[in-house]
GUVEX-872995 format. One record per residue (C-alpha): x, y, z. Coordinates in steps of 0.1 Angstrom, whole numbers, plus 5000, padded with zeros to 4 digits. Layout:
<nodes>
XYZ;...
</nodes>
This chain:
<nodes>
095345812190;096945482208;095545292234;095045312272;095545022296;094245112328;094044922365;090944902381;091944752413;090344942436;086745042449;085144702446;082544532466;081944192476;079543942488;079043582495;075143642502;072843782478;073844062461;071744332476;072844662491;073844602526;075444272519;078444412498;081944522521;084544692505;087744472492;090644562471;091744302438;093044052437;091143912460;090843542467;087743502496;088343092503;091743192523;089943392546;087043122545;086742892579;088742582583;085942312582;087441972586;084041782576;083742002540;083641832511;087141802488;088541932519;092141782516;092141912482;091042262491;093042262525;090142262546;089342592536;085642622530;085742812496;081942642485;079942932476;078943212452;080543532452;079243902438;081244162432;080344532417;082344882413;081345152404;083745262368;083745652361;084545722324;085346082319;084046042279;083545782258;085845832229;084045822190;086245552171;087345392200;086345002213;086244942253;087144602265;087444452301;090944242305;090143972335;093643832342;091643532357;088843462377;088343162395;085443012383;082743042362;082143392361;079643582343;079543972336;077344222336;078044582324;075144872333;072444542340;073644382308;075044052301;078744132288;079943742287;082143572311;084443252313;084242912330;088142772333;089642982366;092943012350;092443152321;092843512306;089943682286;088544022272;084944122271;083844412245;081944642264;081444892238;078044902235;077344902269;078845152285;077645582288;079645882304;079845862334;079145612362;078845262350;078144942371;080244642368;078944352386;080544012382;078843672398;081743382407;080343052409;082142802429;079442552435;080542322409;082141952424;084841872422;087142192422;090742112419;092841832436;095042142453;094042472463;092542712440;091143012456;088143212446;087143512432;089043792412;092043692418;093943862394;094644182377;091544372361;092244622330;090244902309;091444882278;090445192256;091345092220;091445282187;088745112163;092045002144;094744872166;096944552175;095744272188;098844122212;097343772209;097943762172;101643912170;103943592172;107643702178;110443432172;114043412169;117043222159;120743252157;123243262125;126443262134;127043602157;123543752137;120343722160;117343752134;114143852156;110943772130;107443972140;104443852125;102144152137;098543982126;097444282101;098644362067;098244732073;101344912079;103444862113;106845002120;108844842146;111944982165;114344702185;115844852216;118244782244;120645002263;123445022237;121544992201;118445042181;117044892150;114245022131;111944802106;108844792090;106144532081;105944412044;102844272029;102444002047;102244182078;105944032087;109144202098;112544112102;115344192121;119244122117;120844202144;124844132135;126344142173;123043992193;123143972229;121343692239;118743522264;119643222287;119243182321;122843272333;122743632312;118843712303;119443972277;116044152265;115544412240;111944602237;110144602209;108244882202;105444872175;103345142158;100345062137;099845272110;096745422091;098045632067;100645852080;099245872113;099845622140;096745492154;097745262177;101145172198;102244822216;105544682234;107244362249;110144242257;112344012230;114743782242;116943632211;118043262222;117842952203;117142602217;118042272202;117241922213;119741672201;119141302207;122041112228;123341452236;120941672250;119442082254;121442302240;120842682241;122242922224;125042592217;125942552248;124642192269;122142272292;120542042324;116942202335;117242262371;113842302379;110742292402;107442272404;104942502419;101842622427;100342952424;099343012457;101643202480;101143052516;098843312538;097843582504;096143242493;095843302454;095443742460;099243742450;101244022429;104143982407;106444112436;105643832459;106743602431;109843812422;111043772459;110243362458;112243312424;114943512434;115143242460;115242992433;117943152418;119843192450;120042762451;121042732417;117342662404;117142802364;113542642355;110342622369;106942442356;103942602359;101942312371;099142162364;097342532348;098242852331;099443132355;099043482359;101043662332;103243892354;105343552368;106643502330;107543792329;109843742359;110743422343;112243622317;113843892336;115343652359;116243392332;114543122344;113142822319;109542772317;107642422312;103742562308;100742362307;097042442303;095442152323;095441892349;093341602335;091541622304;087941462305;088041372344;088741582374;087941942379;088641982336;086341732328;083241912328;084842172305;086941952278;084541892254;084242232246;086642452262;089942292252;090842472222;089842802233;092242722263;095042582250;094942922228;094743142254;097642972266;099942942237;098943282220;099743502255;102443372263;104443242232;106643552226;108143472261;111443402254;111843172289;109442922278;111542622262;108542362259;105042352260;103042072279;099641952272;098241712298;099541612333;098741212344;095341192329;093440862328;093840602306;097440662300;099240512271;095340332255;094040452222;091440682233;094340922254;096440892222;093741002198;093241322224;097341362232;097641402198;095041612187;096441892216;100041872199;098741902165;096042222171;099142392195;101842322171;099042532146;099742852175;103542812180;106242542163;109142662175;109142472211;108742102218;105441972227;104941712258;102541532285;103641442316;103341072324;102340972353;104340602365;100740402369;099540192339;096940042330;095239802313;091939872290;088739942309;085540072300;085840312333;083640652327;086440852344;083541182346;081840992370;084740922391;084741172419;088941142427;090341122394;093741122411;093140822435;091840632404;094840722380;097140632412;096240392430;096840012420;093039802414;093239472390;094039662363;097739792371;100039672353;103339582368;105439412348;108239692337;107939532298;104539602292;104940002309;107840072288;105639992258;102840272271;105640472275;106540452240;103340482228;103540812240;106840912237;106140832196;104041122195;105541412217;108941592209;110341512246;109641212270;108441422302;108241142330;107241202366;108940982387;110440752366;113940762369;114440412379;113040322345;115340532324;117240342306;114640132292;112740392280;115940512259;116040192251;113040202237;113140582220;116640592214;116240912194;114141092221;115241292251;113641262285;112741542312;111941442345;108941672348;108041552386;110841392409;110941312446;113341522464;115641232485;114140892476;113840712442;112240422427;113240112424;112939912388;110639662403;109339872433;107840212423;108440362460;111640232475;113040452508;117340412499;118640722498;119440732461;118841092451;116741152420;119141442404;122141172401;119940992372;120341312355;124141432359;124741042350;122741042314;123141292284;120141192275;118341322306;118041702301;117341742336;115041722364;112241912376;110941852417;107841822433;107642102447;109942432449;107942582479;104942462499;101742492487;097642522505;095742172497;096341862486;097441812521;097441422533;094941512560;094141712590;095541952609;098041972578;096242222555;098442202523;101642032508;104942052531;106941842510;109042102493;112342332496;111142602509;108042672536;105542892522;106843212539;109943132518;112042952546;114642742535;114642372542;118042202549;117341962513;117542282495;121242312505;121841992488;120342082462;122142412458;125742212464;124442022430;123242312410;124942612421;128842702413;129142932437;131442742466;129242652497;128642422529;126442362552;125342112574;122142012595;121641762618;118941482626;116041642648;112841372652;111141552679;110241802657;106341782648;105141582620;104441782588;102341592573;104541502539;103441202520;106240962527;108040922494;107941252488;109441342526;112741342535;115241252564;114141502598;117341732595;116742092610;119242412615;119742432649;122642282677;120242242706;119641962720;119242022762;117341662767;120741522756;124141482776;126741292746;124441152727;125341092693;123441302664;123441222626;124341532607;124941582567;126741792548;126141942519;128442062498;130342152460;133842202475;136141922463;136341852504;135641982536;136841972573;134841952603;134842062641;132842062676;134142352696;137142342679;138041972681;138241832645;136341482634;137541332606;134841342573;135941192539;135241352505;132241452490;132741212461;132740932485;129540982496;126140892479;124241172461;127741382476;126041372509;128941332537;126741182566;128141092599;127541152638;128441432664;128441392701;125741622716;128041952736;126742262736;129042522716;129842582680;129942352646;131942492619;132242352582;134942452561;135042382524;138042392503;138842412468;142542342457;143242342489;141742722494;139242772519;136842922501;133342852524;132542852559;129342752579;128542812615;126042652638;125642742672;124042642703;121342942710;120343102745;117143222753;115243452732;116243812741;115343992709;113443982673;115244082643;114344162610;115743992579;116344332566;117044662585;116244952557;114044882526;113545102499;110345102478;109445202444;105345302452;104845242413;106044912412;105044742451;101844672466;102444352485;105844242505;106843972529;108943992555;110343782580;111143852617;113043592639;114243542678;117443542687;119643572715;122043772732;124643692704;122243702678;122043312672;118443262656;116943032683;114942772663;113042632691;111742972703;107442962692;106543292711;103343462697;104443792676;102644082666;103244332643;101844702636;102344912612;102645292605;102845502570;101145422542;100845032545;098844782563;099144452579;097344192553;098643852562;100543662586;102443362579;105243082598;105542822576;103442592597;101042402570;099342192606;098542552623;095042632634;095943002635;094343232609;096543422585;094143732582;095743922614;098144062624;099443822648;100543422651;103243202672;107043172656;107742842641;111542692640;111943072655;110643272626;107443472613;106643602581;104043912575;102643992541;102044372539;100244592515;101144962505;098645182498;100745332466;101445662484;104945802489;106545812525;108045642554;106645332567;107845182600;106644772606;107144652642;107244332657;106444212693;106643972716;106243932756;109643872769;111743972739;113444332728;110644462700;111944452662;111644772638;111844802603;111845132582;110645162548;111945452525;108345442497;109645652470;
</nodes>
């Protein structure tokens, strides 16, 4: 007897009408229906929702076939998430559902199900103003799971694993939530440990020579547990254990496993660009890996909880984790469900995802209303007290937004944007920086960590003020920074130099990694562009500089000032200088261009078609940012950056010809069929020397043969009217992105790519 965990991802039906017969077409989960919805520029929220018009209720239904239902044995449904307020019905009967969209849940369907065919139908009701202040998606848009479970089994919400370090030992501790017997074997590629539970339902592990978790070597064991009835097992279950220990010491800073740590980090969404919210962990795996590539070792989940697959990424990849259950807490989108649904939220939070060893700090809140009064205290600390009941070996935190202010007798549930009220100044802002610090320390009093968004220019009076308490910056601006007396001030004093220059800063978290749908700052943009990376994972020149301040492997680069290149649509303190990639100017003949460099080499040297301009040192520079001015000539830029007087990196920027050809990022992939079912990748123009030509917006299409099919299409382009459900769309800054799906069969797949004028691109992909 053990338990079986199985997919049903397949064979469903959908409909946005009423759920009768010829209504339904077939779809495959996840499935998210608002990013195929129409762009309607007059819908309501539709800034928030990126125009997309995701009003509506959705049916779906599938037909499950159990071969035999097993005597002793309880049948669940596992929704990863549904977004949002879903209800379930199993055979015609009510099985339960769940209102918050971003939350995991079982349903026991035990009782109603027979042998045979059984009819799962599940309703999706997104009717409900206001939805979210960015884009949510609707529908199923996660993983669904039949779990067949022996009458007596574990229950992976109630085993807690932690871990802490004595001297060389690692000692892993499992509390397993039963009494009843459970043996436990510890496992990596060189050693093995076996233990079993005492009374209490608790085992320990010594493990003399640990190899431990941190983001620059993620080490992970498996633990393996059997639940015991008798002598027979009845039941097995397995995760991943990462042994690390995290310390916060006041003045100093993080410290993992003892050695000083800055957090790196960025925010995101969970959207991915043209899948909408329909992504797979693979999708993510390739957009962290870009992380990692700049240096990036943390990310915050913001402002919900995410699917679980992306933590487990996290911890592959070693990257930190700041997680959060909620936005607001009795306005906004959460404010119908507060009251009520908190705790069982915050739970489902904490209890999933708290054996994760990447997660070094829970948050509870993000810029809610009435920050720093008496009525958000009493609620900020009734959320740290009931999660440190789940989990007390993290810090505990709230985000803070920068506006204050004074008491009102505002009912914020009435208020229909929660976020223009929270933000935007009225006669109740308070301005002077005295009276903020004290809301600041209101709350800083009661969390483990002061987590401020966009406060850096305030810093050192708030350390002032909580001497003995660390800060995070969980949102910062990318280029700009505040000023003490001006919240948005537009001198280019990068926000990451507040935390190299403070040990008490553990580091800085931007808004946002990589682009995401809604909470655009109007038409034709349809989402968030102020990021590092476009949503078809495109770099952005700032994420250079950001890798020459977080990465320590030697690089340069440089980019140059381009302001005939459309507007984006970035809100301004959150945009950034117009640099782009490219050497092509053709409306110019000498005309002097800004460029910057970015760079961790101790100095660098600089030439136009080999004639060398003079640049001084990095150091010299604010934010290490060498800036200066090229005369427009066609030809070839080159950077060098040297170390000890070693050349040890070298960019190139050329001028491009026309378009000849499209190229692939890749030229052979292999595939594991078990493990993908969704991939992106990028085509781009170049020319006769294969010099991508930025400028080039042809219209592309691509085909497909094997086992795959087209699914999306995306450039990058937030302010494009062109749908992503083809299998077409025009390049943008020379490059376009196409999401394919594999069918999970074996064999060869070629991708093509055309476009009139150009040489045709080909891919193969080996599906083994």
């Amino acid at each position: 007897m053990s338990r079986l965990e199985t997919k049903i991802m397949d064979g469903w039906d959908f409909t946005l009408q009423q759920p009768e017969d010829g209504n339904f077409v077939p779809v495959k989960l996840p499935h998210d229906w608002a990013i195929t919805a129409p762009v309607n520029t007059q819908m309501k929220q539709g800034e928030a929702q990126g125009f997309r018009d995701r009003w509506g209720t959705g049916w779906y239904r599938k037909q499950l076939t159990i071969s035999g239902v097993k005597e002793g044995y309880v049948y669940k449904l596992h929704f990863g998430g549904i977004y949002e307020n879903s209800t379930v019905w199993v055979n015609g009967k009510e099985a339960g559902g769940h209102k918050y969209g971003y939350t995991s849940f079982e349903l026991d369907i035990t009782q109603l199900i027979h042998e045979g065919d059984n009819l799962i139908q599940v309703k999706v009701d997104n009717t409900v103003f206001p939805a979210d202040r960015w884009y949510s998606g609707a529908g199923i848009y996660r993983d669904v799971t039949l779990l067949e479970l022996p009458q007596n089994h574990l229950v992976p919400y109630e085993i807690q694993v932690t871990t802490k370090i004595e001297g060389s030992a690692g000692i892993v501790t499992v509390k397993t939530g039963t009494t009843a017997l459970v043996k436990a074997v510890l496992t990596d590629t060189d050693t093995s440990y076996t233990e079993e539970s005492d009374d209490q339902g608790v085992i320990r592990f010594e493990l003399r020579s640990a190899k431990l978790w941190s983001p620059e070597q993620p080490h992970l064991y498996r633990l393996e547990l059997s639940l015991f009835q008798g002598d027979e097992a009845v039941d097995h279950y397995g995760l991943n254990v990462g042994i690390r220990e995290i310390k916060m010491v006041p003045h100093k800073g993080m410290y993992i496993n003892g050695q000083l740590t800055k957090v790196k980090g960025l925010c995101i969404h969970q959207d991915a660009g043209c899948l909408g919210t329909a992504v797979t962990a693979e999708i993510w795996k390739d957009r962290l890996l870009a992380f990692k590539k700049i240096g990036c070792n943390a990310i915050r989940t913001s402002h919900h909880i995410f699917m679980a697959e992306l933590l487990d990424l996290c911890d592959e990849l070693g990257l930190l984790v700041y997680e959060e259950p909620f936005d607001k807490w009795t306005g906004g989108a959460y404010g119908r469900y507060f009251e009520t649904e908190w705790q069982r939220d915050l739970e489902g939070m904490v209890k999933r995802d708290r054996n994760h060893p990447c997660i070094f700090m829970w948050g509870v809140g993000n810029e809610v209303e009435h920050q720093g009064q008496a009525s958000m205290l009493n609620i900020l600390k009734m959320l740290r007290q009931h999660l440190l009941t789940l989990d007390d070996t993290r810090p505990v935190s709230y985000a803070m937004n920068p506006h204050f202010k004074f008491e009102s007798n505002v009912d914020v549930s009435l208020i229909e944007d929660i976020q223009q009220f929270v933000d935007e100044a009225d006669d109740t802002e308070i301005y002077d920086v005295a009276e903020r610090v004290e809301r600041i320390r209101r709350i800083g009093e009661i969390v483990d960590v002061v987590c401020c968004n966009y406060q850096e220019q305030w810093y050192p009076e708030i350390h002032e003020a909580l001497p003995d308490k660390l800060i995070l910056g969980t949102e910062t601006y990318q280029f700009f920074r505040g000023h003490r007396d001006q919240m948005q001030n537009f001198k280019a004093e990068v926000p990451w130099m507040d935390v190299e220059q403070h040990d008490y800063v553990i580091g800085g978290m931007l808004w946002t990694g990589i682009d995401y749908l809604g909470e655009s700052m109007g038409y034709p943009a349809k989402g968030w562009a102020g990021s590092l990376f476009y949503t078809n994972n495109e770099r952005k020149p700032l994420s250079y500089l950001y890798e020459s301040y977080w990465s320590n492997k030697p690089m340069a680069y440089l980019a140059v000032m381009d302001y005939s290149l459309q507007d984006e649509g970035v809100k301004e303190h959150w945009d950034a200088p117009r640099y782009a990639s490219h050497w092509n100017f053709p409306q110019f003949n000498k005309t002097v261009i800004p460029y910057m460099i970015a760079t961790n080499c101790e100095e660098v040297t600089l030439e136009l078609n080999g004639k060398s301009f003079h640049v001084g040192k990095p150091a010299a520079y604010p934010g290490r940012m060498i800036t200066g001015y090229l005369p427009y000539q066609p030809g070839t830029i080159t950077v060098k950056g040297y170390i000890g007087g070693e050349e040890v990196s070298q960019y190139v920027l050329k001028t491009a010809g026309p378009a000849v050809r499209l190229v692939f990022d890749q030229e052979i992939v292999r595939l594991k069929a078990e493990d993908v079912s969704q991939k992106l990748l990028t085509v781009r123009a170049v020319d006769a020397e294969v010099v991508p030509v930025f400028r080039d917006s042809s219209k592309v299409t691509f085909e497909v043969t094997g086992p795959a099919e087209v699914i999306a299409v995306d450039n990058g382009d937030l302010s494009s009217s062109e749908p992503y459900d083809r299998s077409w769309m025009h390049l943008y800054h020379g490059c376009l992105s196409t999401a394919i799906r594999l069918t999970g069969e074996k064999g060869r797949i070629v991708l093509s790519a055309y476009a009139e004028g150009m040489y045709p691109a080909q891919l193969i992909i080996n599906v083994i």
